[in-house]
Structures are given as C-alpha cells and as structure tokens.
N, C-alpha and C positions, 0 to 999 in steps of 0.2 A: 504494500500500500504506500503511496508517496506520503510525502511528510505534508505537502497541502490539504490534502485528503486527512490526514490525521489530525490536523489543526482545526478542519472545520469539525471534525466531531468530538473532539474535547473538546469544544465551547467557546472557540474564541474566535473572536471575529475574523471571518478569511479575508483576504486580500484581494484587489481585483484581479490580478491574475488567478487567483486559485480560482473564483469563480468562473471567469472565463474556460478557463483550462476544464473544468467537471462540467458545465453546460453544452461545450463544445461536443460531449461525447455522447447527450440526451438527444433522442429523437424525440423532434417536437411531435408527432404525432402518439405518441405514448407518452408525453406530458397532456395535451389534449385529454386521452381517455381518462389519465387521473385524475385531472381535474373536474370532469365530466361525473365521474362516479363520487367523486368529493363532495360536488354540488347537488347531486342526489340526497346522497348522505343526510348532509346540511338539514334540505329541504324537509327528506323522516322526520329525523330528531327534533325539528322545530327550532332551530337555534336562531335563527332570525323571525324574532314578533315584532311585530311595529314597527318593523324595516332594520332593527339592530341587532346587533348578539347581545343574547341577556336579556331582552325584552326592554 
C-alpha cells in the first residue's frame, strides 16, 4: 500500500496529490452507482425531513 494511501486512512488530511493520485484510479461510472444506491439509502432511512439531515 503506498504511504499516501496510508495517510489518508489514518486520518489525516491527504494532500492534493494523494487525492489526485486514488481518484485517478476510480471509474466514475462505479462512483455513479454508489452514489446512486447511497441516495437510495438516504431516501429509506428518512435522513432528510424538511429538506435536512436530522430533520
């Protein structure tokens, strides 16, 4: 595992290269469905009442 990779999962803020660098390797089309099934999600649980989280 690289060490920007390891940075961003122990917690501390990445760098714009790190970011760059792990987004680069996401197919936005498999961000889409997770996002997609997120907002599913979401929408179950009720987490948005009166347009916010929390109600």
């Amino acid at each position: 595992m690289s060490k920007r990779l390891k940075n961003c999962i122990s917690g501390r803020i990445p760098k714009v290269d790190a970011v760059r660098d792990l987004l680069s390797r996401i197919n936005p089309d498999e961000i889409r469905s997770i996002h997609e099934e997120m907002i599913d999600i979401i929408k179950r649980n009720r987490v948005f009442r009166e347009g916010v989280i929390g109600g």
